[in-house]
C-alpha positions as CSV (number, residue, x, y, z in Angstrom):
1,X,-82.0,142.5,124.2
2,X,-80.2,141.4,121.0
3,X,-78.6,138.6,121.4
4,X,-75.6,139.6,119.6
5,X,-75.2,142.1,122.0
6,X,-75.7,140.0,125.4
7,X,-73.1,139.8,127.5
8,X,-72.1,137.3,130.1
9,X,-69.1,137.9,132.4
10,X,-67.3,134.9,133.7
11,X,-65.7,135.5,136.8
12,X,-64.0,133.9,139.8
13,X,-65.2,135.3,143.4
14,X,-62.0,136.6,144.9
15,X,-60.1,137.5,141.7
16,X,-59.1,141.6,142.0
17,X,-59.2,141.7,137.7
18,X,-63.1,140.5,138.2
19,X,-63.8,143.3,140.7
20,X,-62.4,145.9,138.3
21,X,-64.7,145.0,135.6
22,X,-67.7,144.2,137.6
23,X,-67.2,148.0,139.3
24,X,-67.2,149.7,136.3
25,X,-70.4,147.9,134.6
26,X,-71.6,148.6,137.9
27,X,-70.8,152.0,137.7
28,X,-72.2,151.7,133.7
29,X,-75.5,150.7,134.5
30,X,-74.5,147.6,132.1
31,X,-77.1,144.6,131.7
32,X,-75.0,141.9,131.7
33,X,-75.5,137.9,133.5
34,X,-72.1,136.3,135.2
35,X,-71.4,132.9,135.7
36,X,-68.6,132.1,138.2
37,X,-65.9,129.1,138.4
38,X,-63.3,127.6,140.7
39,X,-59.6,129.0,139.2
40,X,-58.6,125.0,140.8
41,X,-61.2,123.3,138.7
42,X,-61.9,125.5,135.7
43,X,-64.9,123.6,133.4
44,X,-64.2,122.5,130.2
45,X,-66.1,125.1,128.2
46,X,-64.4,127.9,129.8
47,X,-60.9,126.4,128.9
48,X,-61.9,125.9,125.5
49,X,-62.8,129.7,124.8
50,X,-60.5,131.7,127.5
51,X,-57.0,132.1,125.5
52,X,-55.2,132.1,128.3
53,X,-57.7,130.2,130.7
54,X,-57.8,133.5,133.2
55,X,-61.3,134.7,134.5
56,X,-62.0,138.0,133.7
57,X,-64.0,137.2,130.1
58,X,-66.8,138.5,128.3
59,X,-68.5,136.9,126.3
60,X,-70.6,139.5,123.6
61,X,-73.2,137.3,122.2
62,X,-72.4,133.6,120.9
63,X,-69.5,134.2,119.7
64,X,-67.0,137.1,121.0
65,X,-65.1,136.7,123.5
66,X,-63.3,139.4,125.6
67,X,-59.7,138.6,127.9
68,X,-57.9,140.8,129.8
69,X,-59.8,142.9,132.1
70,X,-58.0,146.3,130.7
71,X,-59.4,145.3,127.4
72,X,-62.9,144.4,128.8
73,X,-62.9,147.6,131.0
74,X,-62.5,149.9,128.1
75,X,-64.9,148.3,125.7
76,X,-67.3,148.5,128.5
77,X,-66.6,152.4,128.4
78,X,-66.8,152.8,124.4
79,X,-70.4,151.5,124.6
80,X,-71.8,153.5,127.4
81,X,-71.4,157.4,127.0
82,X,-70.1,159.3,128.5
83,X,-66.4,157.8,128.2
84,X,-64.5,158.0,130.9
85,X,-61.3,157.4,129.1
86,X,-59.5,160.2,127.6
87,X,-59.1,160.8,123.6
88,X,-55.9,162.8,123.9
89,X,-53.2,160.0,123.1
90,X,-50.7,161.2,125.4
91,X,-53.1,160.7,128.4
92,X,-54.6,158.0,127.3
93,X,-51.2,156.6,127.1
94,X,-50.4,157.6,130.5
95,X,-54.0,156.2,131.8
96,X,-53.0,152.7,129.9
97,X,-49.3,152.7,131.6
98,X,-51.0,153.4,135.2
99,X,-53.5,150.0,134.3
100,X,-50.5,148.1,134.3
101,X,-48.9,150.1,137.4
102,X,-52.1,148.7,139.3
103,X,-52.1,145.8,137.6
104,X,-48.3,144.9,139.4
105,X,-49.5,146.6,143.0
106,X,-52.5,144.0,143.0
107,X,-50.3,141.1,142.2
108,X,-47.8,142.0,144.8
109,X,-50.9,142.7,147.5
110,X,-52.6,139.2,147.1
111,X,-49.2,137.5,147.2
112,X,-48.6,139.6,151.1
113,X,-51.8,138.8,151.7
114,X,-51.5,135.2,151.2
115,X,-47.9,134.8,151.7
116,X,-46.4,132.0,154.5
117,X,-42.8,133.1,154.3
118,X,-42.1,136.0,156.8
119,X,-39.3,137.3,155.2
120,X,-41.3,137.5,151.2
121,X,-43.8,138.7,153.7
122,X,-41.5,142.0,154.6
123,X,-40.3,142.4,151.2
124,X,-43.1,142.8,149.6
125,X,-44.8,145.0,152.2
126,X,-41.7,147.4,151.7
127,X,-42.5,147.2,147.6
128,X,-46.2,147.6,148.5
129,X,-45.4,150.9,150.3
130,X,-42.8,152.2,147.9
131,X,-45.8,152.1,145.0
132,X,-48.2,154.0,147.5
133,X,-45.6,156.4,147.7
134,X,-45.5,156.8,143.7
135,X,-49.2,157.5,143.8
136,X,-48.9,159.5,146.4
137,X,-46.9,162.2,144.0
138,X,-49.2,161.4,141.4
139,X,-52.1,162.4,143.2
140,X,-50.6,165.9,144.5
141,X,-53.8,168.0,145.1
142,X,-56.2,165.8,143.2
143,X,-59.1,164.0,143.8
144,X,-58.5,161.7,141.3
145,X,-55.4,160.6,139.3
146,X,-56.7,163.2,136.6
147,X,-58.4,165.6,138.3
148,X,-61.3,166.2,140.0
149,X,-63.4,163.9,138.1
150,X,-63.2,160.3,137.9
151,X,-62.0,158.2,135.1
152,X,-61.5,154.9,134.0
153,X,-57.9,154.7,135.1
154,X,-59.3,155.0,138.7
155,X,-61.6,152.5,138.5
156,X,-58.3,149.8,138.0
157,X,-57.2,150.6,141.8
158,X,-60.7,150.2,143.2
159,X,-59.4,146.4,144.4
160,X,-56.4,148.0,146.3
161,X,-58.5,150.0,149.3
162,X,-60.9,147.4,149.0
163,X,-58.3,144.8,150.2
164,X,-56.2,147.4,152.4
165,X,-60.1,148.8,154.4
166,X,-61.1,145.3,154.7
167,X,-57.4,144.3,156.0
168,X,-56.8,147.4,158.1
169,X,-57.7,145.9,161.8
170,X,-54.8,142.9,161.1
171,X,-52.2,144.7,159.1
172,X,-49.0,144.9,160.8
173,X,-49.1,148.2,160.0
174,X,-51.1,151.1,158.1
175,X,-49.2,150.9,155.0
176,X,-51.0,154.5,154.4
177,X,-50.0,156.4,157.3
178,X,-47.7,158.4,155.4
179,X,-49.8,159.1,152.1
180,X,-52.8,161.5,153.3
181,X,-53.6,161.9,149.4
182,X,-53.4,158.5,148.9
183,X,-55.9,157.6,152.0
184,X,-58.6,160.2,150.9
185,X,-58.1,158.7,147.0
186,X,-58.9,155.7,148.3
187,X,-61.6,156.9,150.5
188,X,-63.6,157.9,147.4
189,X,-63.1,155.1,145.7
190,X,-64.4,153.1,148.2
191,X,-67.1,155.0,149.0
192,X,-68.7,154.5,145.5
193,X,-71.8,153.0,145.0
194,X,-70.2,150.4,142.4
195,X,-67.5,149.7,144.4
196,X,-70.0,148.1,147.1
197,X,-72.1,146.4,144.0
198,X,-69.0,145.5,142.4
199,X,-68.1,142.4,144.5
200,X,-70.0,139.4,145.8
201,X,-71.6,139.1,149.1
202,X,-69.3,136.5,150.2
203,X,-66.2,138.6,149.3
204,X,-64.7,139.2,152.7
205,X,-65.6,135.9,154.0
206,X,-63.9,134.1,151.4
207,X,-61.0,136.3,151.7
208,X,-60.5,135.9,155.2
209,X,-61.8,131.7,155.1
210,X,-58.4,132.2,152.4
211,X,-55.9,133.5,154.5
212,X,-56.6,131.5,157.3
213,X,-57.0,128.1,155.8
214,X,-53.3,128.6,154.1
215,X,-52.1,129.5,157.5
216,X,-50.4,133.0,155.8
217,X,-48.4,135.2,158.4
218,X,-51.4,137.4,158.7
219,X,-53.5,134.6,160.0
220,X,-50.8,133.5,162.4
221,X,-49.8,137.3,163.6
222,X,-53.9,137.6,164.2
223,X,-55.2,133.9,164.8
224,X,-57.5,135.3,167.5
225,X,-58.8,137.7,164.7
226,X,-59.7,135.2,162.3
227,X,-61.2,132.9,164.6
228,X,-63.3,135.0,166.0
229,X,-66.9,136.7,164.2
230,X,-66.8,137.1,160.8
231,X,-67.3,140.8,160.1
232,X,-70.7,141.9,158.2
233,X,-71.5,141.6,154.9
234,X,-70.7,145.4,153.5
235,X,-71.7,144.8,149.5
236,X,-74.7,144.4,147.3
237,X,-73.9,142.2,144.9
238,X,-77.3,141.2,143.2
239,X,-76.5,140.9,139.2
C-alpha cells in the first residue's frame, strides 16, 4: 500500500463514535491498522495530534489527521464506491442533521447506562424514549431511514441497538416496546456482518466490568446479573 494512503485508526474500546467508524470500514472492506488508548491516560503522541484529544482519529499516512467520527465516516465513504451517502443536498442535509440526532441519543444512552443518581437515571430514560419515538415516525414503512436500502446515515445508530440488545435482560424496561419500526430497524442493523466485526472482542465485558465497578443503578437494580457468568463473546473483531 502507499504510504500516503495508510491509514491507522486510533480508537478507545468502549467509545460508541469508535464503533461507528470501525462498522462502516468494516462494512467498506477498508485496510486499515488501529491502535487503542485509555481515554484516563491518553499518551503523549495522541494529545499532540488529536485537536480536541477525542478518539475517533484517522490518521491518512504521516501526516493527515482525521477528528470527528462524522467527518471520518464520510471520507471513508468518498473513497470506496459505491457511496452510501446521498448527492442531493437536501438529503444529504437531512442525513447530516440525523448524525448529530444520534450523536445526542448516544450521549444520553452511555450517561443512563452509567449513571448512579436514580432520579438523572429516570430522566434520561424518559428523553431516551421520547427520541425512539422520533425515529419511530421517521421510519414509517421503511427499512431504513431512507428506504429500503442502507445508507451511511444508518450506519451512525448502529451503537444504539448494540447497547439496548446487549442491555435488554437488565433494562428496567424495553424502552422499544412501543416502536415495532424502530425494533425491526434495529434488528437489521444489528444483524450486519460489520456490525459484529465492528467492535472488539472484549466489548460487552468491558461494558458490563463498567457498569458494575461504578456501582450505576443498573448494576444495583441487577447485582445478581452482573455477578453472575459473563455472557459470550458475540463479535469478530480481528483488524
Amino acid at each position: 500500500m502507499d504510504k500516503r494512503f495508510k491509514h491507522t485508526l486510533v480508537a478507545f474500546k468502549i467509545c460508541p463514535y469508535c464503533m461507528k467508524v470501525l462498522t462502516i470500514m468494516c462494512h467498506k472492506n477498508v485496510k486499515f491498522e488501529i491502535k487503542f488508548i485509555e481515554m484516563h491516560n491518553k499518551p503523549d503522541w495522541f494529545t499532540k495530534i488529536s485537536p480536541l484529544e477525542k478518539v475517533p482519529i484517522l490518521i491518512i499516512g504521516e501526516e493527515v489527521v482525521l477528528f470527528e467520527s462524522a467527518a471520518i465516516m464520510e471520507y471513508i465513504d468518498e473513497i470506496t464506491p459505491p457511496k452510501l451517502m446521498s448527492d442531493d443536498p437536501i438529503q444529504k442535509a437531512l442525513d447530516r442533521a440525523k448524525f448529530e440526532y444520534s450523536n445526542e441519543i448516544i450521549k444520553s444512552l452511555y450517561q443512563f447506562i452509567f449513571c448512579t443518581e436514580q432520579e438523572k437515571f429516570v430522566k434520561l430514560k424518559e428523553w431516551i424514549i421520547n427520541r425512539l419515538k422520533q425515529m419511530e415516525e421517521w421510519l414509517k414503512d421503511k427499512k431504513y431511514l431512507n428506504g429500503s436500502e442502507i445508507s451511511l446515515v444508518d450506519f451512525n445508530f448502529v451503537p444504539v441497538f448494540v447497547v439496548l440488545n446487549m442491555l435488554k435482560p437488565i433494562l428496567p424496561c424495553d424502552m422499544l416496546k412501543d416502536y415495532k419500526r424502530v425494533q425491526n430497524y434495529g434488528d437489521s442493523l444489528t444483524s450486519l456482518q460489520c456490525t459484529k466485526t465492528g467492535r472488539v472482542p472484549d466489548y460487552e465485558f468491558l461494558m458490563i466490568d463498567g457498569i458494575k465497578n461504578q456501582n450505576t443503578v443498573l448494576f444495583r437494580s441487577n447485582p445478581c446479573y452482573f455477578n453472575g457468568p459473563k455472557p459470550s463473546r458475540c463479535c469478530f473483531f480481528s483488524k
